[in-house]
VEXGUVO-261052 format. One record per residue (C-alpha): x, y, z; residue number from 1; residue in three letters. Coordinates in pm, whole numbers, plus 50000, padded with zeros to 5 digits. Layout:
BEGIN
+-------+-------+-------+-----+---------+
|     u |     v |     w | num | residuo |
+-------+-------+-------+-----+---------+
|     X |     Y |     Z | NUM |     ALA |
...
+-------+-------+-------+-----+---------+
END
This chain:
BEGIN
+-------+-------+-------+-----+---------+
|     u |     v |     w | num | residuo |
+-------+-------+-------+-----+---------+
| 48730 | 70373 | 88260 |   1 |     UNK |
| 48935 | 70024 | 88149 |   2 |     UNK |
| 48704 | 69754 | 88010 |   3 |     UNK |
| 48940 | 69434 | 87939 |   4 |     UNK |
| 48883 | 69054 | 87819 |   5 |     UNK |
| 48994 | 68817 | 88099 |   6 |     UNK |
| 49091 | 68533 | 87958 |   7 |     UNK |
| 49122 | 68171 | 88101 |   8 |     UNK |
| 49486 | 67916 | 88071 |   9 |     UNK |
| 49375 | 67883 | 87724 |  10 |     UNK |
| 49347 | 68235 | 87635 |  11 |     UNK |
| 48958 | 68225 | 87604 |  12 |     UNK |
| 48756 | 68484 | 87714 |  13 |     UNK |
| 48580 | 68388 | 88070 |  14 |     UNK |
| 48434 | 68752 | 88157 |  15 |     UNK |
| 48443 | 69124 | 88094 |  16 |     UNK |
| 48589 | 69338 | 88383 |  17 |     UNK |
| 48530 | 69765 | 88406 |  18 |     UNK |
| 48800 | 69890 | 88562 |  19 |     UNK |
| 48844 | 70232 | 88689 |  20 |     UNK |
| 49205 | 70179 | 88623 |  21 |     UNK |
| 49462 | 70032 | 88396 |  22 |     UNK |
| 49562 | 69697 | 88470 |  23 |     UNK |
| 49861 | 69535 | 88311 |  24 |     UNK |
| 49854 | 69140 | 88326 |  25 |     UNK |
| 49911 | 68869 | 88077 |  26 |     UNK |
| 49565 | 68770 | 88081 |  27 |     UNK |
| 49361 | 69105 | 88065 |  28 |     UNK |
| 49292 | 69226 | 87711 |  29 |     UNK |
| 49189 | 69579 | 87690 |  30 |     UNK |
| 48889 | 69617 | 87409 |  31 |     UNK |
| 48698 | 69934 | 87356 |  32 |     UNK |
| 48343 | 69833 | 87489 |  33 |     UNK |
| 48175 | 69582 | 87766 |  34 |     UNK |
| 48048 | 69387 | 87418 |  35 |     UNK |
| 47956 | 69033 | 87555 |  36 |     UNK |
| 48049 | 68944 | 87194 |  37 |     UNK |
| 48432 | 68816 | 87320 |  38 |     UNK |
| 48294 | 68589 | 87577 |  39 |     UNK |
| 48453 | 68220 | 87488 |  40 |     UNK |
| 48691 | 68373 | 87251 |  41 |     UNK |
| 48988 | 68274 | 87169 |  42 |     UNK |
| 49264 | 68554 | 87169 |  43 |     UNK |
| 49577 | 68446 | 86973 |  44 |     UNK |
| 49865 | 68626 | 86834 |  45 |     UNK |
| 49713 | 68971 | 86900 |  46 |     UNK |
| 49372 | 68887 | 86744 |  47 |     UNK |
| 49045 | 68705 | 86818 |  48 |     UNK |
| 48936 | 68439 | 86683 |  49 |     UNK |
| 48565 | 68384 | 86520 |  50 |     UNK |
| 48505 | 68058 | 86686 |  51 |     UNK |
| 48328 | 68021 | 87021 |  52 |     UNK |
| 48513 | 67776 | 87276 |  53 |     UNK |
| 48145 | 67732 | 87496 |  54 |     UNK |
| 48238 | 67547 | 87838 |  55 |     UNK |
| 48074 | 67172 | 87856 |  56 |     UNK |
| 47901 | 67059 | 88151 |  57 |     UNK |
| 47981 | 66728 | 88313 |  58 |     UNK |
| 47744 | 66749 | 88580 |  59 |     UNK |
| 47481 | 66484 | 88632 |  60 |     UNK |
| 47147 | 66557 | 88419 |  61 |     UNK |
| 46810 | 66692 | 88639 |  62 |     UNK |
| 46530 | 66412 | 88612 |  63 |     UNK |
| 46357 | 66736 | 88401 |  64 |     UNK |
| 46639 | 66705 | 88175 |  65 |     UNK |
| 46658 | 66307 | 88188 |  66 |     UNK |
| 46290 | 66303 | 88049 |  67 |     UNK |
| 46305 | 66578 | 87855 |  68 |     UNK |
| 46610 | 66412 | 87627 |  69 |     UNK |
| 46373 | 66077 | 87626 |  70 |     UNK |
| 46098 | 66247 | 87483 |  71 |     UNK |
| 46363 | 66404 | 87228 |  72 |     UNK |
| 46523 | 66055 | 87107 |  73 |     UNK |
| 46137 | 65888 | 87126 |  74 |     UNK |
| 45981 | 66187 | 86937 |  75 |     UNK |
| 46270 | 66120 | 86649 |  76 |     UNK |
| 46245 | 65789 | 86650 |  77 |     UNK |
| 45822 | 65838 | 86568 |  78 |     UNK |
| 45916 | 66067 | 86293 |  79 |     UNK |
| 46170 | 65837 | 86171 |  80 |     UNK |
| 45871 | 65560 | 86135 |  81 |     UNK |
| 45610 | 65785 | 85987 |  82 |     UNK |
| 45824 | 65933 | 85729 |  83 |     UNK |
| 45997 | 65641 | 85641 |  84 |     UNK |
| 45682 | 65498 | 85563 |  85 |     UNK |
| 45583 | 65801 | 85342 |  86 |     UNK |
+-------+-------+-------+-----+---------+
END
């Protein structure tokens, strides 16, 4: 069994293929175990880098999430006044 790193156009890690056998392109990295550890990754120069390269979402906000960050920035705002006045 193959387990490699497939990595995006900017060699991060997008997913973690098991292979039954070996595959030999530019942007499969073989690594020992399916450890979800490498996901958004960055491999350079042979070695991985620490930092996480997380995708960011541009799609429109849910209402849920809309009201949710409202109550967020209001709830802040209250603790801003009530501590301030501490």
């Amino acid at each position: 069994m193959h387990i490699y790193a497939q990595l995006n156009e900017n060699n991060i890690c997008i997913g973690i293929s098991q292979l039954s056998g070996e595959v030999i392109a530019e942007n499969m990295i073989e690594i020992e175990s399916p450890d979800a550890s490498f996901l958004w990754k960055k491999h350079e120069n042979g070695t991985w880098l620490a930092e996480k390269f997380e995708p960011q979402t541009t799609a429109p906000l849910t209402e849920f999430e809309q009201v949710k960050q409202r109550q967020e920035l209001m709830q802040a705002a209250l603790d801003e006044l009530i501590l301030g006045g501490i």
